[in-house]
C-alpha positions in Angstrom: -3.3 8.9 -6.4 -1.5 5.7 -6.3 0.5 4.9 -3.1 4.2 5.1 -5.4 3.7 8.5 -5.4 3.4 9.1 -1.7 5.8 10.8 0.9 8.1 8.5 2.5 7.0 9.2 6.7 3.7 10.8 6.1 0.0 8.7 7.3 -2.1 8.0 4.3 -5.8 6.6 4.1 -6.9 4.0 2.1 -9.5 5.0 -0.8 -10.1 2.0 -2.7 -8.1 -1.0 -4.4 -7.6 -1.7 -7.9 -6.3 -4.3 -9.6 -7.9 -8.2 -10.5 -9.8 -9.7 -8.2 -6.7 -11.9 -7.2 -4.8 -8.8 -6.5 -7.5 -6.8 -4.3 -7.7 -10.5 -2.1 -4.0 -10.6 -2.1 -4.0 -7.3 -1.1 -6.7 -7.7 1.5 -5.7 -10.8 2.9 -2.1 -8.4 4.1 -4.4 -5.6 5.7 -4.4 -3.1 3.0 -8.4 -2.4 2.7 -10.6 0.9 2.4 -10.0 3.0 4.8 -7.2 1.2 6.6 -4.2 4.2 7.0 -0.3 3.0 5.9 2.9 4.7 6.0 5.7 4.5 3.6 8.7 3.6 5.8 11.0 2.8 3.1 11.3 3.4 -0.4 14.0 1.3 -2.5 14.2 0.8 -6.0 10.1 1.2 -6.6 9.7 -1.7 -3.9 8.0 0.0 -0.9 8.5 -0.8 2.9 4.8 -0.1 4.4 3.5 0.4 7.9 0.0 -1.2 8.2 -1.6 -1.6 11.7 1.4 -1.8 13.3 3.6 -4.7 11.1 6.1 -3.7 8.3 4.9 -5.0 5.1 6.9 -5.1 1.4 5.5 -4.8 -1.7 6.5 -4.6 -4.7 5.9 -1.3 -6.9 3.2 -3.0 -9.5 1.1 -4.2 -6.4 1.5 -1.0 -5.0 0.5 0.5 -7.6 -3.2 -0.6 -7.0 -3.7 1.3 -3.9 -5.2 4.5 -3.9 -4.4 7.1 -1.0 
């Protein structure tokens, strides 16, 4: 399932990322890889507040769209 549809709070693992290639390098270069865990902290108008190895990250919904939980 795509991350957007996650539980704000809850630990999810990484299954794989979609996208183009310059979206899985974007993606990659920020931490979010296969089997890396992230948290939703915050949820705001489909942009997402995640919790990746220890650092807050924000994306926007589309590129969160591409990771698969």
């Amino acid at each position: 399932m795509p991350l957007t549809l996650m539980d704000q709070g809850k630990m999810f693992m990484i299954k794989r990322i979609g996208g183009r290639d310059d979206t899985r390098k974007r993606l990659a270069e920020l931490g979010l890889v296969s089997g890396e865990t992230v948290s939703i902290i915050s949820a705001q108008a489909g942009d997402l507040i995640l919790n990746v190895k220890g650092a807050r990250l924000a994306l926007t919904r589309e590129m969160a769209q591409h990771i698969m939980v």
